[in-house]
C-alpha positions as CSV (number, residue, x, y, z in Angstrom):
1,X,20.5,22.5,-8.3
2,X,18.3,25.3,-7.2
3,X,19.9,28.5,-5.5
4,X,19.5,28.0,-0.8
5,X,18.4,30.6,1.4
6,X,18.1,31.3,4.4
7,X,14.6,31.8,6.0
8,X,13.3,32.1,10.1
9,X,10.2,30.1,11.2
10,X,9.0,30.4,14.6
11,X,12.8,31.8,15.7
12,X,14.5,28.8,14.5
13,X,16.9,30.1,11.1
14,X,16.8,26.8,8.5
15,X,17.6,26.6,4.5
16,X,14.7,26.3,1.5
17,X,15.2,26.3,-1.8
18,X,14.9,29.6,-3.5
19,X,10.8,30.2,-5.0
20,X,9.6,27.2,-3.1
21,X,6.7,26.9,-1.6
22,X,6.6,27.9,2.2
23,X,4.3,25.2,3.0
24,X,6.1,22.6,1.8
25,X,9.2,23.4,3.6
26,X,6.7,23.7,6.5
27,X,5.7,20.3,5.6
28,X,9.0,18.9,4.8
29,X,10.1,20.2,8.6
30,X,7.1,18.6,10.3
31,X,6.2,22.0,11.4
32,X,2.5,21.9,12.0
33,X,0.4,24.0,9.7
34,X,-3.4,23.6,9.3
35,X,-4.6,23.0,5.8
36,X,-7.0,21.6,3.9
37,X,-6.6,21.9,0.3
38,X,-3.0,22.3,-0.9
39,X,-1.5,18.3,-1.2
40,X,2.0,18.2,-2.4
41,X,0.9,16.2,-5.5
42,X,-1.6,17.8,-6.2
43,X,-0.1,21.7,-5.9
44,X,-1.4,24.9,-4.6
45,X,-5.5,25.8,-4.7
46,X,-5.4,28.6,-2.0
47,X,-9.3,28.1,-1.3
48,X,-9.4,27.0,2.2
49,X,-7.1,29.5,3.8
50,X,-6.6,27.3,6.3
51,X,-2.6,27.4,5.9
52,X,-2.8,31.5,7.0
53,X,0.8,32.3,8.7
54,X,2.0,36.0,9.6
55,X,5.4,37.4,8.2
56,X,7.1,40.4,8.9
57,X,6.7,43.2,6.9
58,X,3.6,41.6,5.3
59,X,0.1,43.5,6.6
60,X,-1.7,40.8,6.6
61,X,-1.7,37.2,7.6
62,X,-0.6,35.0,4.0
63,X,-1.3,31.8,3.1
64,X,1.7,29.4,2.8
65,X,0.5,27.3,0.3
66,X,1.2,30.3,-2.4
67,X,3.8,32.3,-0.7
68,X,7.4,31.7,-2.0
69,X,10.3,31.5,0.1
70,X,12.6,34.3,0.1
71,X,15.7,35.3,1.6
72,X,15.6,36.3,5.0
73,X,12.0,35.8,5.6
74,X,10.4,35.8,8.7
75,X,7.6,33.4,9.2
76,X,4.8,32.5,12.3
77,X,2.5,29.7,12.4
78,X,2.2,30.5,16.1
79,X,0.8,33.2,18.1
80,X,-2.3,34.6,19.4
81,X,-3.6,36.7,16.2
82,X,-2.6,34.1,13.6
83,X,-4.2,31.6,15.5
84,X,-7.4,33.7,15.8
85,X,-7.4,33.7,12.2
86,X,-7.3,30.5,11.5
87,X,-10.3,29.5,14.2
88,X,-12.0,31.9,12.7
89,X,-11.8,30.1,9.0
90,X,-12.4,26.7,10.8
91,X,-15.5,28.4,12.2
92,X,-16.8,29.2,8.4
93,X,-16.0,25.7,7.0
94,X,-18.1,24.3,10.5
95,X,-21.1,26.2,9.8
96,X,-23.1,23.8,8.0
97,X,-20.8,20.5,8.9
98,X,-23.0,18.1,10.1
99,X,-22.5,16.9,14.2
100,X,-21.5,13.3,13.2
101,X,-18.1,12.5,14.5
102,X,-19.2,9.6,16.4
103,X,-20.9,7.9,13.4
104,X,-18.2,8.7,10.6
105,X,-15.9,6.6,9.4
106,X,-13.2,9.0,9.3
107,X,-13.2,9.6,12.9
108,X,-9.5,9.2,14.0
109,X,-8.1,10.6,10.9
110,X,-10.1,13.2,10.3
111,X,-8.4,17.0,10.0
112,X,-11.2,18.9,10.7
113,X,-11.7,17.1,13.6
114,X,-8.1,17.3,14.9
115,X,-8.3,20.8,14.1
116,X,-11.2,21.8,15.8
117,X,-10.0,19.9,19.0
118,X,-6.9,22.1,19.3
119,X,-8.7,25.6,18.2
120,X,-10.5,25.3,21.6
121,X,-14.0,26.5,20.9
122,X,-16.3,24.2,22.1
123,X,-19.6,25.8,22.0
124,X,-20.9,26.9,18.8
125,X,-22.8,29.9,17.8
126,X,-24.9,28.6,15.1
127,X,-28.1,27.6,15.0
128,X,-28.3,24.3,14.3
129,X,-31.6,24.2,12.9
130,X,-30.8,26.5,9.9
131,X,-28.1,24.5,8.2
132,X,-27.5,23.5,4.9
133,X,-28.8,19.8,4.7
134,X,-26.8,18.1,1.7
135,X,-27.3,14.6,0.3
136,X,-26.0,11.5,2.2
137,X,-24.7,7.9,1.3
138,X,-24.3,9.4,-2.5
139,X,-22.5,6.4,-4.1
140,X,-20.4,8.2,-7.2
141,X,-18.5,4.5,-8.2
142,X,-15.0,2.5,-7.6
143,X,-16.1,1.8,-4.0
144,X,-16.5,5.2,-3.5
145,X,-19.2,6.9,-1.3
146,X,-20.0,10.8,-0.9
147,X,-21.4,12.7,2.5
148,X,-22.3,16.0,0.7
149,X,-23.0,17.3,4.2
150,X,-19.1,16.8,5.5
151,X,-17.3,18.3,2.4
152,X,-15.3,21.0,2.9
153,X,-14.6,21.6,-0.6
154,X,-11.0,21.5,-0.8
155,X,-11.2,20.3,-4.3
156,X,-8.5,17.6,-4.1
157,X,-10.5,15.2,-5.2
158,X,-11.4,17.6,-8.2
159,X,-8.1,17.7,-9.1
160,X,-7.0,14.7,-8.5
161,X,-9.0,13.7,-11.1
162,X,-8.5,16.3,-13.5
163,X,-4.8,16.5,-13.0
164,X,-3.1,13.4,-12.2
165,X,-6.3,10.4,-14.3
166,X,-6.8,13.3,-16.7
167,X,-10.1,11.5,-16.6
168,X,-12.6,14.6,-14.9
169,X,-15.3,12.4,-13.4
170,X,-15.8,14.9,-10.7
171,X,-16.5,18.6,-10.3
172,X,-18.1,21.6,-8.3
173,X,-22.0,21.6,-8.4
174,X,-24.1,24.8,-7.6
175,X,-22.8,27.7,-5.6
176,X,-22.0,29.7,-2.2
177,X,-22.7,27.5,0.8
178,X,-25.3,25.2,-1.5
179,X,-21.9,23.9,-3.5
180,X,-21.0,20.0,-3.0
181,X,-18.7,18.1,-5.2
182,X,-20.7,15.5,-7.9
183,X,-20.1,13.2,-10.9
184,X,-21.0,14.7,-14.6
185,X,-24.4,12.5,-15.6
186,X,-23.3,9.6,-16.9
187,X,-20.2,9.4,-15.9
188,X,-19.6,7.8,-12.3
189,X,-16.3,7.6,-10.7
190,X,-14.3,4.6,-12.8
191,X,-10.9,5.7,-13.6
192,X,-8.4,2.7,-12.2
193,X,-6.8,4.9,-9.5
194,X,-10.4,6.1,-8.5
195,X,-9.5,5.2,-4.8
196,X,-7.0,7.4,-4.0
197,X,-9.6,10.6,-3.7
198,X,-10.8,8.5,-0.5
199,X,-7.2,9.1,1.1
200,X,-7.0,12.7,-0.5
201,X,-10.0,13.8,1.5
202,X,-9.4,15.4,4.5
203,X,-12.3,14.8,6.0
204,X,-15.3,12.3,6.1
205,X,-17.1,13.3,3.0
206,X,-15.2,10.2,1.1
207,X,-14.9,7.3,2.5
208,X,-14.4,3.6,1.1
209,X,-17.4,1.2,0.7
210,X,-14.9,-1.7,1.0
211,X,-13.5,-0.4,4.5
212,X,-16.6,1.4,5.9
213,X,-17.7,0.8,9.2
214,X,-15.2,-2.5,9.2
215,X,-12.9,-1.4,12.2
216,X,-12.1,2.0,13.7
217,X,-9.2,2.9,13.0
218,X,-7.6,3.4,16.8
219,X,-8.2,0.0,16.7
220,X,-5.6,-0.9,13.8
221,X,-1.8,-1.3,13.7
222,X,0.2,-0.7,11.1
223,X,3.4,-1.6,9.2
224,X,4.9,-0.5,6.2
225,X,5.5,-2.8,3.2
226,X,5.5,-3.0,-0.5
227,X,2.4,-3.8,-3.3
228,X,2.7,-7.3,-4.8
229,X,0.2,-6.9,-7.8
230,X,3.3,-5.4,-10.0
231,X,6.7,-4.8,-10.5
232,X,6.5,-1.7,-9.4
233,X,7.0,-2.1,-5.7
234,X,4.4,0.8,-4.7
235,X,5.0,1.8,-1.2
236,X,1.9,0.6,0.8
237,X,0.6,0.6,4.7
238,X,-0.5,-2.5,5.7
239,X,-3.7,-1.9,8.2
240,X,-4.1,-4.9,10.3
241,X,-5.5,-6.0,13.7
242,X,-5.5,-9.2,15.6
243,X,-9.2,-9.6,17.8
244,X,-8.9,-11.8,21.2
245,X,-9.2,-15.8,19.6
246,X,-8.6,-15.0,16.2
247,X,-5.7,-14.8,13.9
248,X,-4.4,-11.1,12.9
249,X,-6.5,-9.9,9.7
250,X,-5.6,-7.5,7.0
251,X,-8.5,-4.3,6.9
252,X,-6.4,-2.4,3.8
253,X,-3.7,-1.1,2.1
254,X,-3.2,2.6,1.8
255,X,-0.5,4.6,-0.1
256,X,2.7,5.6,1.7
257,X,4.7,8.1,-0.2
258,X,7.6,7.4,-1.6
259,X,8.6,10.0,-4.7
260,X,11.0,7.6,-6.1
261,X,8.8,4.4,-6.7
262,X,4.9,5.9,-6.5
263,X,4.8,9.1,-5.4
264,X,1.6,9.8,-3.5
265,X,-0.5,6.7,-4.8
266,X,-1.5,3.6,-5.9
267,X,-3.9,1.9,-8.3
268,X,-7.3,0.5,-7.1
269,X,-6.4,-3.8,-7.8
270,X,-3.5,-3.3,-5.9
271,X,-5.2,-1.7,-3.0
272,X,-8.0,-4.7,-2.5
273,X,-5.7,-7.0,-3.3
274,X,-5.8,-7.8,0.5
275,X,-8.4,-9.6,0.0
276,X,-6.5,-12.5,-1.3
277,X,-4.1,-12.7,2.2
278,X,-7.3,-13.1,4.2
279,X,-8.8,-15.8,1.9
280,X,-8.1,-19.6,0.8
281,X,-5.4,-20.1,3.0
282,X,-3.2,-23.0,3.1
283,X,-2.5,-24.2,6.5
284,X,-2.2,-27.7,7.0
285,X,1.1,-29.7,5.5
286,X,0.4,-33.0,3.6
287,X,1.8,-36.1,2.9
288,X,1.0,-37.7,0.1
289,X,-2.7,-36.3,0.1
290,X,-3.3,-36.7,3.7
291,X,-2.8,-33.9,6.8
292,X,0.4,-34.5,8.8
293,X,2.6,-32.3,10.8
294,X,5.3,-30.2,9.9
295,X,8.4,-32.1,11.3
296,X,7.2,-35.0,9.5
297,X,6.9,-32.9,6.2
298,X,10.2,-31.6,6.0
299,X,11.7,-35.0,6.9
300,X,10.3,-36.5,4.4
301,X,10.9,-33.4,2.0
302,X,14.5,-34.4,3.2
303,X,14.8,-37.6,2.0
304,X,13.1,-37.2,-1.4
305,X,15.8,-34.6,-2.1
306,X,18.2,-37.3,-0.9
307,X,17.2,-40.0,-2.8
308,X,15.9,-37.9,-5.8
309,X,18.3,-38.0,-9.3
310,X,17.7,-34.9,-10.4
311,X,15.7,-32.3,-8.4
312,X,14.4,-29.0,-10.0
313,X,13.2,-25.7,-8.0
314,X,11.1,-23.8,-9.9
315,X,10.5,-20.4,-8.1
316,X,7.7,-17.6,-8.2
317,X,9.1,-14.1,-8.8
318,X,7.2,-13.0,-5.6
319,X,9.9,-14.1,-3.4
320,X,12.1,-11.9,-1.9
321,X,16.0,-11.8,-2.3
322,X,16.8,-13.3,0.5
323,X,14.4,-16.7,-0.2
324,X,15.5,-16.5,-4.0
325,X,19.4,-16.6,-2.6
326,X,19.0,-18.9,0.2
327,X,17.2,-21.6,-2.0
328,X,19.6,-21.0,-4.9
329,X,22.3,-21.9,-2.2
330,X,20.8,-25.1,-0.9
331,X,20.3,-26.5,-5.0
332,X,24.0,-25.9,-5.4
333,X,24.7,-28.0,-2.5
334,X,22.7,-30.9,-3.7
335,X,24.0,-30.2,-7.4
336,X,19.6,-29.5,-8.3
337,X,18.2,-27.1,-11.1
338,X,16.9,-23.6,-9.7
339,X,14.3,-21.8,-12.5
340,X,12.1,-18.8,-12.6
341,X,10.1,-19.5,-15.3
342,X,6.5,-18.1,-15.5
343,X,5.2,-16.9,-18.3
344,X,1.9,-16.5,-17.2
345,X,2.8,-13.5,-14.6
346,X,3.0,-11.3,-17.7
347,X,-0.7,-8.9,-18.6
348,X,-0.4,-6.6,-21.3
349,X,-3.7,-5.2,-20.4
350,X,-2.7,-4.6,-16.9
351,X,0.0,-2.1,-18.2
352,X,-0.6,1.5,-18.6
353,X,1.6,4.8,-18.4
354,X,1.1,5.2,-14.8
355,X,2.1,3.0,-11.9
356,X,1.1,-0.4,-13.4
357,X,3.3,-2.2,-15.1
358,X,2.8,-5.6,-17.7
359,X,5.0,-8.0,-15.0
360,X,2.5,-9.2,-12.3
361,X,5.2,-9.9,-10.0
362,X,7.2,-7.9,-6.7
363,X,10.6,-9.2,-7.8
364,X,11.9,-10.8,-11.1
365,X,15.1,-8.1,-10.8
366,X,15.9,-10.7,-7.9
367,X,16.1,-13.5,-10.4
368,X,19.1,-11.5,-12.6
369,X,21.3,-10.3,-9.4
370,X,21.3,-14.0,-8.2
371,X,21.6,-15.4,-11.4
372,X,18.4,-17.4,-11.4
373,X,17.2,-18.8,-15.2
374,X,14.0,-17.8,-16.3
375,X,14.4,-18.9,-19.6
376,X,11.5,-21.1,-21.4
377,X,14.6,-23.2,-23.0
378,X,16.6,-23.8,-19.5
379,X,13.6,-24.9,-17.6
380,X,12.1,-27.4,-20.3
381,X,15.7,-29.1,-20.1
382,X,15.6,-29.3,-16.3
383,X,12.0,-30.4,-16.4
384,X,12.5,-33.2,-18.6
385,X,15.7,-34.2,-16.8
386,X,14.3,-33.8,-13.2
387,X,12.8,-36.9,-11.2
388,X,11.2,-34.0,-8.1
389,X,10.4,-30.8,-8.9
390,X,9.7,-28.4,-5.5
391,X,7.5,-25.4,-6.6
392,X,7.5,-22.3,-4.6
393,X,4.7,-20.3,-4.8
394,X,5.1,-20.6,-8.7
395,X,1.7,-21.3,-10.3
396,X,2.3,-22.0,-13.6
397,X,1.3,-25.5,-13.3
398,X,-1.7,-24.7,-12.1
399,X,-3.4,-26.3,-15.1
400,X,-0.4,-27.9,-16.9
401,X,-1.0,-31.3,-14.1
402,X,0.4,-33.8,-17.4
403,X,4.0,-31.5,-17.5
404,X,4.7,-33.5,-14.0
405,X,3.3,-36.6,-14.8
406,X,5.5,-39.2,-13.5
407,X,7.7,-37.1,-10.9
408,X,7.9,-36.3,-7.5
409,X,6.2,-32.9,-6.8
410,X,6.7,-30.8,-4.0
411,X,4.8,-27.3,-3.2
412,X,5.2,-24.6,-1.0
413,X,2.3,-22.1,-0.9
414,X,0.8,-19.8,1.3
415,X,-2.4,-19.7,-0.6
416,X,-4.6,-23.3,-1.8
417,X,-4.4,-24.3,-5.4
418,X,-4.4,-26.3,-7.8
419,X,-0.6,-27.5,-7.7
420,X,-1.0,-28.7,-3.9
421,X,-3.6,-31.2,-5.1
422,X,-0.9,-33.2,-7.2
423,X,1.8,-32.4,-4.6
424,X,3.3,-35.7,-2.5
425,X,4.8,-33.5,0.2
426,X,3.3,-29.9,0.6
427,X,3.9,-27.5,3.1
428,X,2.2,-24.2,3.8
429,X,4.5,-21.2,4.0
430,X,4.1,-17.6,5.2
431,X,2.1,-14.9,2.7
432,X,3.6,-12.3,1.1
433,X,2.8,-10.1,4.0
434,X,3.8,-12.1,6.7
435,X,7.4,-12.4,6.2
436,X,10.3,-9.8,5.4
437,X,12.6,-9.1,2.8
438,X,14.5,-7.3,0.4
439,X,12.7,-6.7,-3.1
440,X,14.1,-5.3,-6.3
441,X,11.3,-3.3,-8.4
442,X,11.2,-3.0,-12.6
443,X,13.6,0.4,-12.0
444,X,16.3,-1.5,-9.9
445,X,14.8,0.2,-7.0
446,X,15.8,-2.2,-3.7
447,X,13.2,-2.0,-1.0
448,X,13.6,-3.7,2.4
449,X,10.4,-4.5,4.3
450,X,9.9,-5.7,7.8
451,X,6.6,-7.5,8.4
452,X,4.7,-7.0,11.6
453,X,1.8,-9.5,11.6
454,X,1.0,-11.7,14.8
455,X,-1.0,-14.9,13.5
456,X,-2.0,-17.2,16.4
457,X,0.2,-20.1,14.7
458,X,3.0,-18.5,12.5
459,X,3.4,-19.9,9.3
460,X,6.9,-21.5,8.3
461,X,8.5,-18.8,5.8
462,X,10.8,-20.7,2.7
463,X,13.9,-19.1,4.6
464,X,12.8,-21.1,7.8
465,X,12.3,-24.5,5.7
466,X,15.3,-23.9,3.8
467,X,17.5,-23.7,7.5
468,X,15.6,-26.8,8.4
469,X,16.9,-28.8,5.8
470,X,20.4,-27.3,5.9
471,X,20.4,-28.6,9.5
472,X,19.4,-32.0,8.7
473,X,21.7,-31.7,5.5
474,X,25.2,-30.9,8.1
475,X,23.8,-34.2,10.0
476,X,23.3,-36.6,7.4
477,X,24.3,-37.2,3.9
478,X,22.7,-35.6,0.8
């Protein structure tokens, strides 16, 4: 464990480790300090001098982003001559920014424009006619779209690229104030975390070609949950926003950090993955083919399981631990088969060193703390022994109709497929995203989400069928 000190910032005495980085124990305290470059992933740059702070017994202002901490160090990110300094940098990088706030898509999380608002100066001394005009709408690949004009050539991006793909699409083209950031001919943007330089930029010069001009973004709400295209859980924010008459829509997922499970990002599939919550969705239970209501559904769902010999849930690995538990609970009451057998959720080419991992699912690790069998063996037994089989959002049936030729079948889905067409009771059930729980990633990492989506008609979650036939179960026979 590295050595503690003891270091003053703005009067107030706190602890850092020994040689860090000042602007990361800035950052860590959620003491505000302007900066553009330096990203915690991405390390120190030192080009915008934006992050300028006095300390005593140092001449000149220093920038914290390459200033270790030492002991007893006195630091100021306030005051009227360190402040000065700093307008005076975001007065160079203004020069030739283009006046375009209320047309870019970044406006609301833009840092130049939060930082201009609280430097004060209002009226510019430049003439406007002799900027630098740059290129605009300059698509460099991976739904992602450059204004040359608005970079302020912090070089994340750059780096990004260079440092954490190893791939080195991008670079610095040309010189002085004529310098813009580019793709090497032949060699567009197309690494499979490309993405993330849109949420790296701290300004409007990259923006998303799937979320462009879709919402703004003061319009949005936000909750925090967890990536479903993988095992491994990548902390995500959920961007969503319910319009008067219409049910709440997903806009995108963004990375939220979390240095234990995905640091700083997340791959490019699992970001527009939200496409599939907004699309296809099952919302009407049937009965035997035809639309009914829900009441009716789950009675009769009731008295299949009743009247059933042998009943077998086979369960999707997507399900949190609490849904996994609580349906493993209700088969040992009516003496029924539980698997979690899916074969199919495995990609070999999905895999690589980074984030992305071979199992396609949020939470197998689930199936081995309940005790759930997931074994090809087990679940041929059961299936061949079972009269109704209920299938939670488990697809692999999906074109394997003759394996439940001559059963019952029951489905629970959030999403239409194939299954709910052979399905004699089926009942739509809350997406991945509308509904909380506890979910176990490939590292034995346990992750507790709380969903915050307001759809006009909720939809049932399993955990809310499940209760339902408990109830009915403690007032009948079974």
């Amino acid at each position: 464990m590295s050595e503690m000190i003891e270091i003053t910032v703005n009067g107030a005495q706190m602890q850092a480790s020994k040689g860090s980085l000042l602007i990361d124990k800035l950052l860590d305290e959620n003491i505000h300090i302007p900066h553009f470059c330096y990203h915690q992933a991405l390390g120190k740059d030192g080009n915008c001098r934006m992050c300028m702070v006095e300390i005593e017994g140092q001449k000149r202002p220093q920038i914290a982003c390459d200033t270790p901490v030492k002991d007893g160090m006195v630091v100021r990110t306030k005051g009227e001559n360190i402040e000065k300094v700093r307008r005076d940098i975001l007065e160079l990088e203004l020069i030739n920014h283009p006046i375009d706030c209320p047309t870019c898509d970044q406006a609301g999380e833009c840092k130049l424009q939060d930082y201009y608002m609280e430097s004060g100066f209002y009226e510019s001394r430049i003439n406007v006619d002799n900027k630098n005009k740059h290129r605009k709408r300059v698509d460099l690949g991976s739904n992602v779209m450059l204004d040359e004009e608005r970079c302020v050539l912090c070089t994340r991006c750059v780096r990004f690229c260079k440092d954490i793909t190893k791939t080195g699409e991008l670079g610095v083209i040309d010189r002085s104030d004529h310098s813009t950031i580019g793709i090497f001919p032949g060699r567009p943007l197309s690494n499979p975390y490309a993405m993330n330089v849109v949420d790296l930029c701290p300004v409007g010069a990259l923006t998303s070609k799937d979320f462009r001009f879709k919402q703004r973004v003061w319009f949005l709400e936000t909750f925090n949950a967890i990536c479903n295209g993988c095992s491994k859980g990548c902390n995500i924010y959920v961007d969503h926003r319910k319009e008067k008459y219409e049910d709440d829509k997903i806009y995108r997922f963004r990375p939220r950090v979390n240095k234990n499970v995905n640091g700083w990002f997340i791959c490019d599939e699992g970001r527009l993955s939200y496409h599939n919550e907004n699309q296809n969705r099952f919302e009407t239970p049937l009965l035997n083919k035809e639309s009914s209501n829900l009441s009716n559904t789950i009675t009769n769902l009731f008295k299949e399981l009743s009247t059933s010999k042998s009943t077998l849930f086979v369960l999707s690995a997507n399900l949190s631990y609490e849904e996994m538990s609580n349906i493993n609970n209700l088969a040992s009451k009516i003496n029924a088969n539980v698997s979690g057998y899916d074969p199919d959720t495995y990609d070999e080419n999905f895999k690589d060193d980074y984030l992305k991992t071979n199992d396609r699912t949020a939470n197998r690790a689930s199936f081995k703390e309940i005790g759930i069998d997931e074994t090809e063996e087990f679940f041929n037994k059961s299936l061949k022994e079972s009269s109704t089989v209920v299938i939670i959002d488990n697809h692999y049936f999906e074109n394997r109709s003759e394996l439940l030729k001559d059963k019952k079948v029951v489905s629970l889905y959030s999403h239409h497929c194939l299954t709910i067409s052979y399905s004699n009771i089926a009942i739509p059930i809350a997406s991945f995203y509308e509904k909380s729980g506890t979910y176990i990633n490939c590292e034995g990492v346990k992750q507790k989400v709380i969903s915050q989506m307001n759809k006009n008609e909720p939809m049932e979650t399993v955990t809310s069928v499940i209760e339902h036939l408990k109830e009915m179960i403690s007032k009948g026979t079974l």
